[in-house]
C-alpha positions as CSV (number, residue, x, y, z in Angstrom):
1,X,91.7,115.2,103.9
2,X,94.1,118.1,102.9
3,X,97.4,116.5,101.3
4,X,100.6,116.9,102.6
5,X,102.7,120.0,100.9
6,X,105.9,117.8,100.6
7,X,103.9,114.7,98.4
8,X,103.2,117.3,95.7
9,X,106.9,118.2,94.7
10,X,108.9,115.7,93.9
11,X,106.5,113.3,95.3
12,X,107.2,110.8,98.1
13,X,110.5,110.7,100.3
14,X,111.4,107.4,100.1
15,X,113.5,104.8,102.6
16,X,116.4,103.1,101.0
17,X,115.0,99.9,101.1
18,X,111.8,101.3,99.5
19,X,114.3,102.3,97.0
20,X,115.5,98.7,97.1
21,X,111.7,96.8,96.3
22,X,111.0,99.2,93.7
23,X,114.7,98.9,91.6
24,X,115.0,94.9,92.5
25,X,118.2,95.5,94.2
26,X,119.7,95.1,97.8
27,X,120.2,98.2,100.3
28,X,123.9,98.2,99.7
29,X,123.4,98.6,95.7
30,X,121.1,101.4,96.7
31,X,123.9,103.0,98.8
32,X,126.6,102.5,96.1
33,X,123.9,104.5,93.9
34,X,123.5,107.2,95.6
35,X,127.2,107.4,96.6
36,X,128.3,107.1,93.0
37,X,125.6,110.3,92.4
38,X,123.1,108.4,90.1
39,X,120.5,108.7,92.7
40,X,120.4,112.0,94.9
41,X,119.0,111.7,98.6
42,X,117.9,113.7,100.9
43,X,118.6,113.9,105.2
44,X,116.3,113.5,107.1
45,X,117.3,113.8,111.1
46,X,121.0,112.9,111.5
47,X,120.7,109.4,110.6
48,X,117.9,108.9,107.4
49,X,118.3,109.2,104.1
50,X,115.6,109.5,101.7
51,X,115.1,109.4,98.0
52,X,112.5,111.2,96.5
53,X,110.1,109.1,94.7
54,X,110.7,111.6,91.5
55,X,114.9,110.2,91.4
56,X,114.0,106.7,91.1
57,X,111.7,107.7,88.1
58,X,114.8,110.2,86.6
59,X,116.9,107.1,87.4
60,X,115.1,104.3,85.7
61,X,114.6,106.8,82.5
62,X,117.8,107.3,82.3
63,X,118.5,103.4,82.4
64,X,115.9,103.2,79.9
65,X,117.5,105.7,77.7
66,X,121.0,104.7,78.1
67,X,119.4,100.6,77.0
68,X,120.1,99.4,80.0
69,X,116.8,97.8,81.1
């Protein structure tokens, strides 16, 4: 099976609460991330946002940088 052109960027779009699971924090914090610019999203349709799967990564290394793990 042929992959999809949009996986091999930035790799997956994902959902906020996606987002959520993978950072151990609720929706809202999510929101208040992306709001705050330390995560960039992405429209998708008029009503969903995405975060591509390469900002959480950029996101946690800067955490990780910064020492706050």
């Amino acid at each position: 099976m042929e992959q999809n052109k949009l996986s091999q960027g930035p790799g997956r779009l994902l959902r906020v609460p996606e987002v959520g699971e993978r950072l151990g924090v609720s929706r809202r914090s999510v929101f208040a991330l992306i709001s705050g610019g330390a995560l960039r999203s992405v429209m998708v349709g008029a009503r969903s946002r995405r975060v591509p799967e390469s900002e959480v990564a950029a996101y946690v290394a800067r955490l990780l940088a910064n020492g706050k793990s």
